[in-house]
C-alpha positions as CSV (number, residue, x, y, z in Angstrom):
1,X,-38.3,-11.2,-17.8
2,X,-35.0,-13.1,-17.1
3,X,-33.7,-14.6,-13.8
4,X,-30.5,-13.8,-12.9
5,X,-29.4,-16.0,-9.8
6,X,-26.2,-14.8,-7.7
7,X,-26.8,-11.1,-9.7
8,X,-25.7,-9.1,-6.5
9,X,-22.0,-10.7,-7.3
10,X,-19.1,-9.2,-9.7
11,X,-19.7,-11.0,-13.1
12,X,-23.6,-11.1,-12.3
13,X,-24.6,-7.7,-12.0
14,X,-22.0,-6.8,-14.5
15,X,-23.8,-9.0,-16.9
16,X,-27.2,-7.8,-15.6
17,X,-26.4,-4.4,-16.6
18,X,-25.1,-4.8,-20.0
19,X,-28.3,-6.9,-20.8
20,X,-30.7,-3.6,-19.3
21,X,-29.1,-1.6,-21.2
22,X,-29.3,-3.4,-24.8
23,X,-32.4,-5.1,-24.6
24,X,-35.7,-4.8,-23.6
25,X,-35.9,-7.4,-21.1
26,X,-36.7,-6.6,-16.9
27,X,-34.6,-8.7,-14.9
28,X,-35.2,-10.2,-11.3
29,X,-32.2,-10.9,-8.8
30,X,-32.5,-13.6,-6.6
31,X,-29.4,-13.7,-3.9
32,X,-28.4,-14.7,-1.1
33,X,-25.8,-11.7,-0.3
34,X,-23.5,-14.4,1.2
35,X,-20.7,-12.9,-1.4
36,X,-22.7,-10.4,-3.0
37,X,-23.8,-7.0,-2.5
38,X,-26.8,-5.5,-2.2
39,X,-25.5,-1.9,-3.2
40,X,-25.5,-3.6,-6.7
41,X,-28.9,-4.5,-6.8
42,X,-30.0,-0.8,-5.8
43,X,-27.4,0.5,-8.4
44,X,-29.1,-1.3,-11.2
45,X,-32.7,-0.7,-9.6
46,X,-31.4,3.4,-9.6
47,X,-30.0,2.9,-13.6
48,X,-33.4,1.2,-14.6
49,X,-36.2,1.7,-11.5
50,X,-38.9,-0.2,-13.6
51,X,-37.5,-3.0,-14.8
52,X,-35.3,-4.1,-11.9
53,X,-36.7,-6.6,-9.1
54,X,-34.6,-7.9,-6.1
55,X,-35.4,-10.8,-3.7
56,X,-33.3,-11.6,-0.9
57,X,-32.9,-15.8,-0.9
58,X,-30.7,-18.7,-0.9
59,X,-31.5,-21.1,-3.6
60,X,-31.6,-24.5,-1.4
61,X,-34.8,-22.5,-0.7
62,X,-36.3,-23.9,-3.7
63,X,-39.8,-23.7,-2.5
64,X,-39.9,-20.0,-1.9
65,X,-38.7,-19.7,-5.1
66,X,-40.9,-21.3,-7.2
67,X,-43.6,-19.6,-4.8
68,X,-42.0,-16.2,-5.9
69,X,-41.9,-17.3,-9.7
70,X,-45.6,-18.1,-9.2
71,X,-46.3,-15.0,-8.0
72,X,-44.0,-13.4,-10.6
73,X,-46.4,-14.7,-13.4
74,X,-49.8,-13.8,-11.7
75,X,-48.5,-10.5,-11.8
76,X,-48.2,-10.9,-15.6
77,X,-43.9,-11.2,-15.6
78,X,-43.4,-14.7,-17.5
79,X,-39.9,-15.8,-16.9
80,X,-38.1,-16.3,-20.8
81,X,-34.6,-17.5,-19.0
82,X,-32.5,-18.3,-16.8
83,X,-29.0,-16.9,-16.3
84,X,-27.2,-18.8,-13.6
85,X,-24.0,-16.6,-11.6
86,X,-25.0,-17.9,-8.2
87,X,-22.1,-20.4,-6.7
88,X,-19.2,-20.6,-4.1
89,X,-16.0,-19.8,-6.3
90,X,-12.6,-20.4,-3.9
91,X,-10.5,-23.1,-5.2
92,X,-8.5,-23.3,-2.2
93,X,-11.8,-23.5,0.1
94,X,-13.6,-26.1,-2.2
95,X,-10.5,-28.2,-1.0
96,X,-11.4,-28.1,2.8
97,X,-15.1,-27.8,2.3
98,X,-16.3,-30.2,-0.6
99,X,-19.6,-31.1,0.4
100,X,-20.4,-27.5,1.0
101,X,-19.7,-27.0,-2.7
102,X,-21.5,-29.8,-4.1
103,X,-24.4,-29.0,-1.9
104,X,-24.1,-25.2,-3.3
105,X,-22.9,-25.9,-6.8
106,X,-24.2,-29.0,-8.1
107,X,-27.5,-29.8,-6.2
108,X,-28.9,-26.4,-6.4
109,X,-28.3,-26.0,-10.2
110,X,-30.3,-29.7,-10.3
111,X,-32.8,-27.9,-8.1
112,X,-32.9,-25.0,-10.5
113,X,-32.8,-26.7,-13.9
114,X,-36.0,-29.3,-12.4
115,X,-37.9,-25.4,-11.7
116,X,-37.3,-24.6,-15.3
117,X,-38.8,-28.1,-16.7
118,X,-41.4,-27.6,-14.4
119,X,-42.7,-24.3,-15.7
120,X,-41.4,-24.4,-19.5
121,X,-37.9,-21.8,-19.1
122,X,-36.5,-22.9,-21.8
123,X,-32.9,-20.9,-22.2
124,X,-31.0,-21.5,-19.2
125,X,-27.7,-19.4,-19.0
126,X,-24.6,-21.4,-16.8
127,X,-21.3,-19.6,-15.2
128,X,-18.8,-22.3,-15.7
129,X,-15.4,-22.6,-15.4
130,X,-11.7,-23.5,-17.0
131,X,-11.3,-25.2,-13.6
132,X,-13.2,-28.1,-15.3
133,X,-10.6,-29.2,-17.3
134,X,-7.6,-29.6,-14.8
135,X,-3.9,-29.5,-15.8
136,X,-3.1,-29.3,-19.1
137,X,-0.2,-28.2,-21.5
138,X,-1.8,-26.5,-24.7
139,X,-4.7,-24.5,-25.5
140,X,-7.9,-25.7,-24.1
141,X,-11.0,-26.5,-26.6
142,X,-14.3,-27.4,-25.8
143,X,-13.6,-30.9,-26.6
144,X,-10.5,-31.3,-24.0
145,X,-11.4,-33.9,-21.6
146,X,-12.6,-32.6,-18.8
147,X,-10.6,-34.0,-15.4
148,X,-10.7,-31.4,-12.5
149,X,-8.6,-31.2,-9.8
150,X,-10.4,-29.7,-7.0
151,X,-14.0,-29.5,-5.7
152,X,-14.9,-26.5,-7.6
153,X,-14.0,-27.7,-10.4
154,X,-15.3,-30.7,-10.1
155,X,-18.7,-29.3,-8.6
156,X,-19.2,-27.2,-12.0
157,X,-18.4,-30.0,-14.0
158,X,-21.0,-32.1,-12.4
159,X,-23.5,-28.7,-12.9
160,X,-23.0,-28.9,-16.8
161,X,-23.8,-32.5,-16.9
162,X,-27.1,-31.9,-15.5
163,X,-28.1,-29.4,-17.9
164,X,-26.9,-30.9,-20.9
165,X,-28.8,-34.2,-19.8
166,X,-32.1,-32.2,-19.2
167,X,-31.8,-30.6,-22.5
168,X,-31.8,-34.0,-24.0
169,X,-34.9,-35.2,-22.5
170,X,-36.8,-31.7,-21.9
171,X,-37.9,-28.8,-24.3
172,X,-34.9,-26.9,-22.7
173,X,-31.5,-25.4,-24.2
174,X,-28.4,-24.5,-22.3
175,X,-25.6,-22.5,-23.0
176,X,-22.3,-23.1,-20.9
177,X,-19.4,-20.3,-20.4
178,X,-16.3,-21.5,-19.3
179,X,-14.7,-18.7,-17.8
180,X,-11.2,-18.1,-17.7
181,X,-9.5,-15.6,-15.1
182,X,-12.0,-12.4,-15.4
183,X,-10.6,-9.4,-13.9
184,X,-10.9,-5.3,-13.9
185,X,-14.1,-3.4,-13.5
186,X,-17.1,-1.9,-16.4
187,X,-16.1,1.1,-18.4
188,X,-19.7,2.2,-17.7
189,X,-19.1,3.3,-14.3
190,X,-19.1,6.7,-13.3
191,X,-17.4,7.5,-10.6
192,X,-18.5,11.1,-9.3
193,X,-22.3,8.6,-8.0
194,X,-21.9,6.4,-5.4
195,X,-23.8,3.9,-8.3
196,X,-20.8,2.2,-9.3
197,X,-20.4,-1.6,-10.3
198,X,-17.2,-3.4,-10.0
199,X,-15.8,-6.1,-8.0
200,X,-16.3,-5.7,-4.6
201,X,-15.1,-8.6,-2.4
202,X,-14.8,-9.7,0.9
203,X,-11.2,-11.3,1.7
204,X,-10.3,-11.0,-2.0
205,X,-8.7,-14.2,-3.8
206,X,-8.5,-12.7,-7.3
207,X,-5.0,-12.1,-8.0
208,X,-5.3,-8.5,-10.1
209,X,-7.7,-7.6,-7.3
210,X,-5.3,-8.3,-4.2
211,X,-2.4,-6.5,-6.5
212,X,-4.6,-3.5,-6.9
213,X,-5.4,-3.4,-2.9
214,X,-1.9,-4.1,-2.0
215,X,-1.2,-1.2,-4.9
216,X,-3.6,1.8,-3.1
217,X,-2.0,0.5,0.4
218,X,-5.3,-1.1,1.6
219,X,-3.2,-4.4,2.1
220,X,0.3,-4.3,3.2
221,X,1.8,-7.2,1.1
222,X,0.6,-9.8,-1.4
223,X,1.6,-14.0,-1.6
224,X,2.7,-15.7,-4.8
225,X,1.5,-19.3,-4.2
226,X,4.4,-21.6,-6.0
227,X,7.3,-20.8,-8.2
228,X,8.2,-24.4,-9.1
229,X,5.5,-24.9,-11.9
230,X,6.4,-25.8,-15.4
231,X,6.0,-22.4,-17.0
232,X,8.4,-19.8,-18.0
233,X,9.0,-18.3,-14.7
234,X,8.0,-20.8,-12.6
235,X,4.3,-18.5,-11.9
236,X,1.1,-19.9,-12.6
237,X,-0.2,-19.3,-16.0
238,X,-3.4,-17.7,-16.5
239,X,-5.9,-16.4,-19.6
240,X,-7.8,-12.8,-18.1
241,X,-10.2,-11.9,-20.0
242,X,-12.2,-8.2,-19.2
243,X,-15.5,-8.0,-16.9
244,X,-17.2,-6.0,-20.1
245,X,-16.2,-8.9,-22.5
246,X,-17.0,-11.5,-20.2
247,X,-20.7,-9.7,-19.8
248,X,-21.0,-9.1,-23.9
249,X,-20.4,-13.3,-24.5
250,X,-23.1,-13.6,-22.3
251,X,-25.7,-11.8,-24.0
252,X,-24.3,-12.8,-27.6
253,X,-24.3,-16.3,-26.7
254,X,-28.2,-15.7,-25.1
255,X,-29.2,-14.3,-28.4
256,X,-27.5,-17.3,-30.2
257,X,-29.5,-19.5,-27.5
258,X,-32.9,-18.0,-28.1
259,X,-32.0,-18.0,-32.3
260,X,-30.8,-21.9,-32.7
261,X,-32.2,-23.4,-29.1
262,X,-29.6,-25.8,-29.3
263,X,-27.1,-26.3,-26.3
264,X,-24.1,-25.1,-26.4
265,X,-20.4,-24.9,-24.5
266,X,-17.9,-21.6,-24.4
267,X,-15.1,-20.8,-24.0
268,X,-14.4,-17.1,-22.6
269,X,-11.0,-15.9,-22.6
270,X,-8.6,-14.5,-25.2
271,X,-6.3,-17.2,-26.2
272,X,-3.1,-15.6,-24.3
273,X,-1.7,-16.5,-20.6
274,X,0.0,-14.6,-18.5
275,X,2.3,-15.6,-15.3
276,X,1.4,-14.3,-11.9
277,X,5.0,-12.5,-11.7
278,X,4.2,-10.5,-15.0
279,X,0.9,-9.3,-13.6
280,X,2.4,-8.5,-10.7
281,X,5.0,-6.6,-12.3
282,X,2.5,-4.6,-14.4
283,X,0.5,-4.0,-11.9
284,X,3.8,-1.9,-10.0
285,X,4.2,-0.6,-13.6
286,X,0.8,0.8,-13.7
287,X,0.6,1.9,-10.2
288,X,4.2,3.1,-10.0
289,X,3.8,1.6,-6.4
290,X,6.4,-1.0,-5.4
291,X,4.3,-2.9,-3.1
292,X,5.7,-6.2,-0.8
293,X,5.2,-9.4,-2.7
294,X,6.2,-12.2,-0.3
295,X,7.2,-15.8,-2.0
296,X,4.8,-18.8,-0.6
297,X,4.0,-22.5,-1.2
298,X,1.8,-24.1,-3.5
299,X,-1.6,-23.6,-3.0
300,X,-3.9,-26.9,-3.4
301,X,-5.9,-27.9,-6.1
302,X,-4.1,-24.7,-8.4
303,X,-3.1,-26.1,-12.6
304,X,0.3,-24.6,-13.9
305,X,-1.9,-23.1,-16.9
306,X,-5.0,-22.3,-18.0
307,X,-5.7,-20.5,-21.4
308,X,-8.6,-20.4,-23.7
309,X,-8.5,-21.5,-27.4
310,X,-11.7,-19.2,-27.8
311,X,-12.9,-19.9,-31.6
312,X,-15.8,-21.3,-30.9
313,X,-17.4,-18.4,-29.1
314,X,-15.9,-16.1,-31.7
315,X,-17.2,-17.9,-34.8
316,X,-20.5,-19.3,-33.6
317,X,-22.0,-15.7,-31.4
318,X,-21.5,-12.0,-32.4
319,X,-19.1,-12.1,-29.3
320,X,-16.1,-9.6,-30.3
321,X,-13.9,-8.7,-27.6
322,X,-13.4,-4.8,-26.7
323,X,-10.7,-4.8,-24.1
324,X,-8.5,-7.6,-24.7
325,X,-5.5,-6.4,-22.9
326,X,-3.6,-6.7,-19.9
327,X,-2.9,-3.1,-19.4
328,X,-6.7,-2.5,-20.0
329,X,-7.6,-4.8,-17.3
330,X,-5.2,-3.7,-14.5
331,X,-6.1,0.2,-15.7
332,X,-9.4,-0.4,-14.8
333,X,-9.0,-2.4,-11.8
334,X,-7.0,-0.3,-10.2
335,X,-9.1,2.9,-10.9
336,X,-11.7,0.9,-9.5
337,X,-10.1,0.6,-6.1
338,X,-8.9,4.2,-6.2
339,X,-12.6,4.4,-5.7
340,X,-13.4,2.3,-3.6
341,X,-10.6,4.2,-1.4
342,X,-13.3,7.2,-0.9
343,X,-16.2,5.3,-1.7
344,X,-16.0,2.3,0.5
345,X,-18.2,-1.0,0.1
């Protein structure tokens, strides 16, 4: 069995799916639904009805957890791993609510990884982020120093630390995906069920997202935040990488985990940026919907550009993208809220 914290989210269930479907393993969800939903955890628990559990739980509770993990083994399902999605994710809020991110971020990962030691998980799973390594000007390695900029970041950074400390002192291995921007929704889906996975959001942030809702006329205009950064148009600059890609370098850098049990660090993009106004423009394009885009400041704590060099992940794991393209990503995004048009959340 593998633990899948914050599984009820976007890139979690995402991920939980492609791993029920090519390996053996049953999966329990622990969330706290505070950004997830729970139609995700029934949507797996309809695909796979034996081999899906769901438990409704914030991980500060640490003590019902591990109560729950107890239980889990008596019933004779030994936890192998850990794969850990659950955190808050808003740059913008990190910046006006700090502590709530540490508290969230940092200090329940510490909480999490000290359960693992505890009861020999060995293979712990991390959601990181680019938003670790601040502003920069070129491609970003794994060895770019790491200097956030905001909370988030910052709170993620702190996370890896942890882990890669415990796996110096503990029989415990951790692999760490840095995600880039991950966009669109699962090719999987299909869309005459109300079983559908994709990313489902309350007050959506996500740039491709808020174009696609602003595209099917669920929003009435979008914001560009800055057009005074040191890129070619002035846009932020950002590496997308596809929600079925992002959910295949997790399992190939798990199977690469379990094979070496050495710790690792990822990154998870495709090694190519895009500016806000060109995915804004191809969103129109794809739509043929020329929605209101309205010109704003800065937003805090947002770097000019972010984009992956991604050799590692490609050299060390079977990881081989599928989908890396732009048109791709918006196709899919926007048929997914086509859907959720009729099919509401």
């Amino acid at each position: 069995m593998l633990l899948f914290t914050g599984a009820c989210g976007y890139i979690g269930s995402s991920t939980a799916r492609l791993f029920l479907e090519q390996t053996d393993y049953k999966i329990w969800i622990v969330d706290n639904l505070s950004t997830g939903f729970e139609i995700h955890a029934k949507t797996l628990k309809h695909l796979y009805p034996d081999r899906v559990f769901f438990d409704l739980l914030d991980l500060s509770d640490m003590d019902k957890l591990e109560s729950l993990l107890k239980t889990k083994q008596a019933q004779g399902h030994s936890v192998q791993g850990v794969l850990h999605f659950a955190a808050k994710l808003l740059v913008e809020e990190s910046t006006r609510m700090p502590l709530d991110y540490y508290a969230n971020n940092t200090l329940n990962t510490l909480q999490l990884a000290r359960l693992c030691v505890k009861h020999q998980i060995k293979h712990f799973v991390f959601s990181s982020t680019a938003a670790v390594y601040g502003q920069t000007k070129t491609l970003i390695d794994e060895n770019t120093p790491l200097n956030p900029i905001n909370p988030y970041g910052a709170s993620k950074m702190m996370s890896e630390r942890i882990l890669l400390d415990t796996a110096k002192v503990a029989p415990f291995a951790c692999a760490l995906l840095r995600y880039f921007n991950v966009a669109g929704a699962t090719h999987f889906n299909d869309y005459n069920s109300p079983f559908a996975l994709g990313h489902r959001a309350k007050n959506a942030t996500h740039l491709i997202k808020v174009a696609c809702e602003c595209a099917t006329h669920k929003r009435p205009s979008m914001a560009i935040f800055g057009n005074d950064y040191s890129t070619p148009d002035g846009t932020c600059v950002r590496d997308y990488i596809h929600i079925d890609d992002l959910a295949l370098a997790h399992l190939e850098a798990f199977k690469t985990l379990q094979a070496e049990n050495v710790s690792q660090i990822y990154n998870v993009g495709y090694g190519r940026g895009y500016s806000v106004a060109e995915v804004v423009a191809k969103v129109k394009e794809i739509s043929g919907v020329d929605f209101k885009v309205q010109m704003q400041g800065r937003r805090p704590g947002d770097p000019a550009s972010l984009i992956a060099n991604n050799t590692k992940i490609l050299s060390h794991t079977a990881f081989k993208p599928q989908y890396a393209s732009l048109e791709t990503i918006i196709k899919s995004a926007y048929v997914w809220e086509q859907y959720l048009a009729v099919q509401p959340c």
